[in-house]
C-alpha positions in Angstrom: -52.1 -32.3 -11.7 -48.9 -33.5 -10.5 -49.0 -31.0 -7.7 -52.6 -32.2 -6.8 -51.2 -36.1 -6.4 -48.5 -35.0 -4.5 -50.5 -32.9 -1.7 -52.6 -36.0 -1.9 -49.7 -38.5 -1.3 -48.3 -35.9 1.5 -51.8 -35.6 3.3 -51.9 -39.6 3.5 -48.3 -40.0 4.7 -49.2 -37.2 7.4 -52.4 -39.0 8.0 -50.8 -42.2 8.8 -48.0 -40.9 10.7 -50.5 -39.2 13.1 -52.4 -42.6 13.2 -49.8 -44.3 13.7 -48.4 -41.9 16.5 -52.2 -41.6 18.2 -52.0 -45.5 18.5 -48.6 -46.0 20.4 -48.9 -48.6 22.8 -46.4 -48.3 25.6 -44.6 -50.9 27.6 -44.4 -51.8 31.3 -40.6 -49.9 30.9 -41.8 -46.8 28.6 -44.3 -46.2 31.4 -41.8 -46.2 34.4 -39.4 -44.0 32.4 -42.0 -41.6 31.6 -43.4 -41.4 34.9 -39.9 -40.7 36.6 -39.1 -37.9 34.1 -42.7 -36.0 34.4 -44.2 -37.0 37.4 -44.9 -34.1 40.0 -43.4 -35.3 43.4 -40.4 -36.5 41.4 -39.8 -32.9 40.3 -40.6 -31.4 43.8 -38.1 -33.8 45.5 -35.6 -33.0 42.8 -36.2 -29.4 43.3 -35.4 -30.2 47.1 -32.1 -31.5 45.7 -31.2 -28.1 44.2 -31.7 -26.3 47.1 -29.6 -28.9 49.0 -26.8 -28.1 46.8 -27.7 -24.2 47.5 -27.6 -24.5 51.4 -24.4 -26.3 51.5 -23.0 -23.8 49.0 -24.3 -21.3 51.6 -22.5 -23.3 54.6 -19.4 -23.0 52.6 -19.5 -19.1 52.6 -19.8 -18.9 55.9 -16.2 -19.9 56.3 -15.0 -17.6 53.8 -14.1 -14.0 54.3 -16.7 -11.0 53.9 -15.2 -8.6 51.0 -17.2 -5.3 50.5 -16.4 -2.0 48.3 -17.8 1.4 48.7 -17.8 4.5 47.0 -19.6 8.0 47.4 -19.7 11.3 45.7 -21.0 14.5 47.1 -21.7 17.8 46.4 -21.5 20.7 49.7 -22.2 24.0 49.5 -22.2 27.2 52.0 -20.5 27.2 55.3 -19.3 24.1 55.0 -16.2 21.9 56.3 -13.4 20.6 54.1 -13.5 16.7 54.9 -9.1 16.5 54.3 -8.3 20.1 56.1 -11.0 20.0 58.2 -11.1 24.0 57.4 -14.4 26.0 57.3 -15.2 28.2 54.7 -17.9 29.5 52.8 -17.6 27.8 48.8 -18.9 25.1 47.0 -16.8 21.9 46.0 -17.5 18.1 45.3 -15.8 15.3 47.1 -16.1 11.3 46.9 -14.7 8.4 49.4 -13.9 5.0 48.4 -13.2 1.8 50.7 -13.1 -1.4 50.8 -14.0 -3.6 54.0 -12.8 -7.3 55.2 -13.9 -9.3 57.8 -13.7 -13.0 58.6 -15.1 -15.3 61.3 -12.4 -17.1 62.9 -13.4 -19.0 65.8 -16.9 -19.5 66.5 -17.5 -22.8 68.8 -16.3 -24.5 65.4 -20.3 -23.4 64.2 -19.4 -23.0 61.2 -17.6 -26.2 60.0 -20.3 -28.0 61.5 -23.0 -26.0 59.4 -20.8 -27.3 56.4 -21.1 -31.1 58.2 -24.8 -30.8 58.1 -25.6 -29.1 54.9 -23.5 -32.5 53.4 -25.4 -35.0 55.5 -29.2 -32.6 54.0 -28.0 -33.1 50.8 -27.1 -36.9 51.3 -30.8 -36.9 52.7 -32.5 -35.3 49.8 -30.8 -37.8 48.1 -32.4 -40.8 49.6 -35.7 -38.7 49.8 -36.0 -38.5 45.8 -34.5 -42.1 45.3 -37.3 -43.4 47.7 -40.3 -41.2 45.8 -38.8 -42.9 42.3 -39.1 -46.2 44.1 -42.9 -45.3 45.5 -44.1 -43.6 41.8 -42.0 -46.8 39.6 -43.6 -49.6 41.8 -47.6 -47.9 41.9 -47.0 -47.7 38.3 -46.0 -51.0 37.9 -49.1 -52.1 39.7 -51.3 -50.1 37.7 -49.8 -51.0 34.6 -50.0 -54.8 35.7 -53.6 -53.7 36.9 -54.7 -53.2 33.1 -53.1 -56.6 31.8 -55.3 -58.1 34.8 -58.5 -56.7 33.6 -57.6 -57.5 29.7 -56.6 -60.7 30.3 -60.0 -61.2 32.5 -62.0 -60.4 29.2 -60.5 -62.5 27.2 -61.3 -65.4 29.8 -64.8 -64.2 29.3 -64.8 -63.3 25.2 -63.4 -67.1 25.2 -66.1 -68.8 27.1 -68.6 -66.9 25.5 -67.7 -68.2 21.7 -67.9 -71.4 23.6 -71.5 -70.5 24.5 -72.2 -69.4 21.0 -71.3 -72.6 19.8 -73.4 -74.4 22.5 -76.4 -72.6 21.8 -76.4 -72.8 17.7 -76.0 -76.9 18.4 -78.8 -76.5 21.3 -81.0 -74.8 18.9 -80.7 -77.2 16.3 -81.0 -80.3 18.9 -84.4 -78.4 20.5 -85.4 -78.2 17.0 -85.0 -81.9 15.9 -86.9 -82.5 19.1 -83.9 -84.2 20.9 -83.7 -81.3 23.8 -86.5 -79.2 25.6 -86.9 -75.4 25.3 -85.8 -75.4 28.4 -82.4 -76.2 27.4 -82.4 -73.7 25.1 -83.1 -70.8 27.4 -80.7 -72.0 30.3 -78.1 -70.9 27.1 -79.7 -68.3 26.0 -79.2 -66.8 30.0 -76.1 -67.7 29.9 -74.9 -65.8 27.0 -77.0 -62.8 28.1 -74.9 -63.0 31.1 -71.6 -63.6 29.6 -72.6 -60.1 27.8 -73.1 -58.5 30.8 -69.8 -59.3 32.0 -67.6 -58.6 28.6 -69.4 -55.2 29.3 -68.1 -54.7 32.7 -64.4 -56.2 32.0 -64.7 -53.6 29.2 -65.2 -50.8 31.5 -62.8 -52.2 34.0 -60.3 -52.1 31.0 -61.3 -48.2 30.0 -61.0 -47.7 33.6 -58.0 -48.7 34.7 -55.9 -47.1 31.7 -57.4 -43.8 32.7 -56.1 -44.6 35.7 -52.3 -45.5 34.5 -52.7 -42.5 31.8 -53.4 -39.7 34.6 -50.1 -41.7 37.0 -48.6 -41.0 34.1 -49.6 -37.1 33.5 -50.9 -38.0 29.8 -54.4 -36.2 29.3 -55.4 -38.3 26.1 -56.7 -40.9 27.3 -59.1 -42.4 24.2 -55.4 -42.6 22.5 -53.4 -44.3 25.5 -52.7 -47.8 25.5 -50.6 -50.6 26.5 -48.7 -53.2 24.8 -50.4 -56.1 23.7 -47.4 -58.8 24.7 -47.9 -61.6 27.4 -46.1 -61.2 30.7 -45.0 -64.7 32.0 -44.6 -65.5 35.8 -41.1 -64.4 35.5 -38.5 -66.9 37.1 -37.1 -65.3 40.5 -34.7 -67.2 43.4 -36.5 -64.6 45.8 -38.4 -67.0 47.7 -34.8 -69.3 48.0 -33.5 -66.7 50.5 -34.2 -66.9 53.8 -36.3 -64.0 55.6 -32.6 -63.1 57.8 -31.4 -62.1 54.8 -34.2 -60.2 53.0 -34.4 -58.8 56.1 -30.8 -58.0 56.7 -30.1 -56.3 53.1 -33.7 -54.2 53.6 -31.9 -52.6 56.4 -29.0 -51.7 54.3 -30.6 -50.4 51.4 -33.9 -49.5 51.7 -34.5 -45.5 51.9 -36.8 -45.7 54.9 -33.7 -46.7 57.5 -31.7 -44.3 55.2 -33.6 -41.5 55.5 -34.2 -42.1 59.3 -30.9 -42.6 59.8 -30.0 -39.2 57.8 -32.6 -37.6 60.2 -31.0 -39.2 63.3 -27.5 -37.6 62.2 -28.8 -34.2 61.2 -29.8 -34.0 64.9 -26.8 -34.4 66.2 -25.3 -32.2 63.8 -27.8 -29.7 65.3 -26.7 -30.1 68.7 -23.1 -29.6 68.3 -24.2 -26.4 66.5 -26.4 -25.3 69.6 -23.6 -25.7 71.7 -21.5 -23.6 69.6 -22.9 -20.8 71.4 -21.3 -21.4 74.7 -17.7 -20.6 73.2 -16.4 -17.1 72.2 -16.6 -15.3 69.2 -13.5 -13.8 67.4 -13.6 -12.0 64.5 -10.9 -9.8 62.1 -11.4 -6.8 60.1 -9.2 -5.2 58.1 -10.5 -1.6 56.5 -8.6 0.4 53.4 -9.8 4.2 52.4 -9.3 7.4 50.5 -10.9 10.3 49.4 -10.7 13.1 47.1 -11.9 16.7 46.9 -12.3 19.2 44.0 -12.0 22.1 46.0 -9.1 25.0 45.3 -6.4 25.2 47.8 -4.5 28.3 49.1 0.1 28.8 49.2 1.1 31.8 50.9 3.1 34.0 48.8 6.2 35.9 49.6 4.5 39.5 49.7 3.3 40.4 53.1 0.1 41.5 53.7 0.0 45.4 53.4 -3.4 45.7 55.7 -1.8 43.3 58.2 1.7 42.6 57.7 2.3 41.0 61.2 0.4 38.5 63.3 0.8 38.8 67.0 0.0 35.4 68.4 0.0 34.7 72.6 2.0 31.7 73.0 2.3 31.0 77.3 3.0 33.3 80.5 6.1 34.7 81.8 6.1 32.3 85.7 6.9 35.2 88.0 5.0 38.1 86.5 2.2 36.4 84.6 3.0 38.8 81.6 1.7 37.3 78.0 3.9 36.3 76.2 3.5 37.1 72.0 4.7 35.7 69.1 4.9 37.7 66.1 4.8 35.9 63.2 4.9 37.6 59.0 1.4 37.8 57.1 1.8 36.7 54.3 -0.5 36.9 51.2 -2.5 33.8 49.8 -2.9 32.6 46.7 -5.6 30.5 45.1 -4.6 27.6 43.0 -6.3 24.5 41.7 -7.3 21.2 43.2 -4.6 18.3 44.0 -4.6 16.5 41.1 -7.4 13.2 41.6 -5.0 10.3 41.3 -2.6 12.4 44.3 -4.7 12.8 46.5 -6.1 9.0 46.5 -2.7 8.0 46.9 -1.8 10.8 49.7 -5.3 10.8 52.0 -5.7 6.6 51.7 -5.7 4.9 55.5 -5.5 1.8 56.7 -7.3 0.5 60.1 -7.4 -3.6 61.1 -7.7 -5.4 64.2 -9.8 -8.1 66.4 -13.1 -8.7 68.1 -13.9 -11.4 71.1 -17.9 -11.8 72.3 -17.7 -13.2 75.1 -21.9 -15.0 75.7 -22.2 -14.3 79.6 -26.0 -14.0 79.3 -28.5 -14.3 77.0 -31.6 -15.1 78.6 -31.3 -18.8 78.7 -31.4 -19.2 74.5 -28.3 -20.8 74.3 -28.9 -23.4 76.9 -32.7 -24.0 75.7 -31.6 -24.3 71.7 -29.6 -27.4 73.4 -32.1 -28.5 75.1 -34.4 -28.4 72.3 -31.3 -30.6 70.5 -31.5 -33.0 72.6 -34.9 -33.9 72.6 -34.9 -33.9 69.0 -32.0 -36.1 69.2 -33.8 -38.9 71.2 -36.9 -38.3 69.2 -35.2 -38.8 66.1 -33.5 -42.2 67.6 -36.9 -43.4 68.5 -38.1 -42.6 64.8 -35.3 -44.7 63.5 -36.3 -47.8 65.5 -39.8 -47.5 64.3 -38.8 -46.6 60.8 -36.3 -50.2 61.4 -39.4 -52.2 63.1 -41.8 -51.2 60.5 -39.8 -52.1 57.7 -38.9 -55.5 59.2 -43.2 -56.1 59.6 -43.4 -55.0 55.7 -40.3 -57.5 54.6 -42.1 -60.3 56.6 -45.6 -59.2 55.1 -43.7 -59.1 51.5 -42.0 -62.7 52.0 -45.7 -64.2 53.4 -47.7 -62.3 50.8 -44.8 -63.5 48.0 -45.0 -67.3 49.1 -49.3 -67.1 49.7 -49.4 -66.0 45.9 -47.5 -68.3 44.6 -49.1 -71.2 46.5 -52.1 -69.4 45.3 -51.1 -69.1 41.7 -50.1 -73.3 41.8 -53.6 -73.9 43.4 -55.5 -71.9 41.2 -53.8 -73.5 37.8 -54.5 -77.5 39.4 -58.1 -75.7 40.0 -58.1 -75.2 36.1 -57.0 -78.1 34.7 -59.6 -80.0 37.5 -62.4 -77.9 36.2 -61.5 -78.5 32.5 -62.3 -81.8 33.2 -65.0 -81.6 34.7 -65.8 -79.3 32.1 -65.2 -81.8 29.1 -67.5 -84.6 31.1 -70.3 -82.2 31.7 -70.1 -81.6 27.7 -69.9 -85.1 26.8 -72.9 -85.7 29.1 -74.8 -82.8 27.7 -74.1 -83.8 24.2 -75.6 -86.9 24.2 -78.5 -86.1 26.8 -77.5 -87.6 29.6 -77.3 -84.1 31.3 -79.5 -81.0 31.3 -78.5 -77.4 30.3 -78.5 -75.9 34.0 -75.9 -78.5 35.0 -73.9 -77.6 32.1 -74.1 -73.9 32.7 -72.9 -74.4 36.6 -70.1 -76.5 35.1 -69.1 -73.8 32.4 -69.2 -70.6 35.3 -67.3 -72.9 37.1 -64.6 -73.2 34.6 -64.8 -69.7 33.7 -64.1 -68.6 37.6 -61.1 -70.7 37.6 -59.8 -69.4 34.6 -60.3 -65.7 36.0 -59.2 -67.0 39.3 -55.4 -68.1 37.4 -55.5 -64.5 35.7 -55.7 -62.7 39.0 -53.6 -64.9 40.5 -51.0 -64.4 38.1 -50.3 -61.1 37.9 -50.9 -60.8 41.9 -47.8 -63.2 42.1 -46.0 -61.0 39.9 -46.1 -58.1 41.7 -45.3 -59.4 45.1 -42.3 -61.2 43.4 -41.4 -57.5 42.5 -41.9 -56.0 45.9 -40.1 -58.3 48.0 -37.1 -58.3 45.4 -37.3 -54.3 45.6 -37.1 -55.4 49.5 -33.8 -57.4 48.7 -32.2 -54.4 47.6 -32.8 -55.0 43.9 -33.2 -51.6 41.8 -36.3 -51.2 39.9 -34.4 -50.6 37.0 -32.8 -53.9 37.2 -35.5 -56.3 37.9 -36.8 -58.0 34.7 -40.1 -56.4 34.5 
């Protein structure tokens, strides 16, 4: 029994903690976070980072030394030739070879250096490249995010109105019914609640919508379970729109990753052409070369018994000038005997060689590469230079759109709250009016939509305001991870 109340106990906990983890709402912050540690092009342009790191890594070795080692082992058999006596004979034997090879560049039009140069300034530029997709991915999250507090706050402008409309149409009902208001009146309400309906419907699906939208930015496939946090978002306070356009201007220029990157591009091009005309120079490169071998093979000492079948050797060794007789040398025959190999570790020591020494290339001619890779470098030099003026006059058009669309919003957002506050009154009179007859229900309906536009007008307003703040502040050179989201 206790068992049974304890699994019971254990499956509710469980229960609740799933619940409880199903229905996490997420903040503004949780969202940006998240999306910058899962989201795809982040990855890929990290991944670009890494092999950054592997190309300079690669640039580096090219200044260093090549070291190689080699070994071999053989078998021969028949006629053949000892490789240390260079003796034929007819036997079998194994032999082996070791070595060991250097060789270093050490001047090559100063190619090399600069490869290292360039591979530093690529990685400096895959730097900027995944800084600027965090930027992008953060900020279109941001708007999405802000997207959904839009469309929530929109239906609760419209669940709002529409217990005001409830309300209206009870005491409608009951003024039609004491005979004080026509039927009329009562279905001018009655259409406008149907219609308020409608549009609770739609904000609904706007809401559903858009946090489909944020949950796939976001990689997360349950989207019934996704939601944000239910907090209000004041128009945060921002001197942004104190600073004059010179110097948003001026600090976009500085630290914005568009100029960056084109400016990275502009210097990897220039890099490149110093490289290209590396080829004009000479070449020279150094070797050095150590190597043994060994060989298993029995060797022969003469002996100090001659040879009974041939005891002598006669050997002709020149000419006598004046008579042109041969003359022989006789040398003693001795016998051979067979003994064993050289013992391994010897003959490494006693057959090793040593070989080292220079190479210059000298380019003469090499069918015009060399002089069209320049070529090539320069264009993309000059191309790159104009990209970096665009990439300079497009971001100064997008500060100046930022700072106009920054200052329209929030003239907007001023507007649209005085338009509020105007149409509440209105609002209350058309009520007061209604109440007591002096009005009919159409009027009053036209004066309640108006009211309920202006509210929805303040919403969007709102959070447009907010955003552009961000933008232009992101502009100024303000980290998304330090503005006050």
């Amino acid at each position: 029994m206790i068992r049974i109340k304890i699994s019971v106990l254990l499956f509710l906990f469980l229960g609740i903690t799933v619940s409880q983890a199903q229905k996490k709402q997420w903040t503004l912050r949780e969202c940006v976070e998240y999306a910058l540690e899962n989201n795809i092009t982040i990855k890929q342009s990290a991944l670009d980072l890494e092999a950054s790191n592997i190309d300079k890594s690669d640039a580096i070795g090219g200044l260093l030394p090549n070291v190689n080692a080699s070994a071999g082992n053989s078998w021969s058999s028949g006629l053949t030739t000892n490789p240390i006596t260079n003796d034929n004979s007819t036997t079998t034997f194994r032999s082996s070879n070791y070595g060991i090879n250097v060789g270093i560049t050490l001047f090559d039009g100063l190619r090399n250096i600069r490869r290292v140069q360039r591979a530093k300034l690529n990685k400096l530029l895959s730097q900027y490249n995944l800084g600027r997709s965090k930027d992008d991915i953060a900020l279109f999250v941001a708007n999405s995010y802000l997207q959904v507090l839009l469309n929530k706050e929109s239906l609760v402008v419209v669940e709002k109105q529409h217990e005001i409309t409830l309300e209206q149409l009870k005491r409608t009902k009951e003024l039609v019914d004491a005979g004080v208001l026509p039927q009329g009146d009562l279905l001018e309400i009655e259409a406008t609640s149907a219609d308020e309906l409608t549009r609770i419907v739609r904000a609904e699906n706007a809401i559903l919508i858009s946090r489909v939208s944020l949950a796939q930015t976001l990689l997360i496939k349950d989207y019934e379970n996704f939601d944000i946090a239910e907090q209000e978002y004041l128009v945060p306070s921002s001197g942004i729109l104190n600073k004059t356009i010179e110097e948003i201007r001026s600090t976009a220029r500085e630290s914005r990753y568009e100029v960056q990157i084109a400016e990275q591009n502009k210097l990897l091009a220039e890099k490149d052409l110093q490289i290209s005309r590396g080829a004009y120079y000479p070449t020279l490169s150094g070797s050095f070369n150590y190597g043994t071998n060994e060989i298993d093979a029995n060797n022969f000492e003469e002996t100090d018994v001659l040879n009974p079948d041939l005891p002598f050797i006669d050997r002709p060794i020149g000419f006598v000038e004046n008579t042109n007789d041969i003359v022989i040398n006789r040398t003693e025959n001795f016998l051979l005997r067979e003994v064993g190999p050289t013992p391994f570790i010897e003959q490494l020591y006693s057959n090793d060689r040593i070989s080292y020494g220079f190479s210059l290339s000298l380019p003469i001619f090499n069918g015009f590469s060399a002089r069209n890779n320049v070529k090539r470098s320069k264009i993309n030099v000059k191309r790159t230079a104009f990209q970096l003026e665009q990439a300079e006059l497009d971001l100064d058009s997008k500060v100046y759109q930022a700072y106009l669309d920054a200052k329209g919003s929030a003239e907007a957002y001023e507007a649209a709250q005085v338009a509020v506050k105007a149409q509440e009154r209105a609002y209350q009179y058309a009520k007061d009016r209604y109440d007591v007859g002096l009005t009919n229900a159409f009027d009053f309906s036209q004066s309640k939509f108006r009211l309920e536009n202006a509210e929805s007008s303040v919403v969007q307003a709102k959070f447009d305001y907010i955003f552009k703040i961000k933008v232009l502040e992101l502009y100024f050179g303000i980290k998304l991870a330090d503005i006050k989201l």
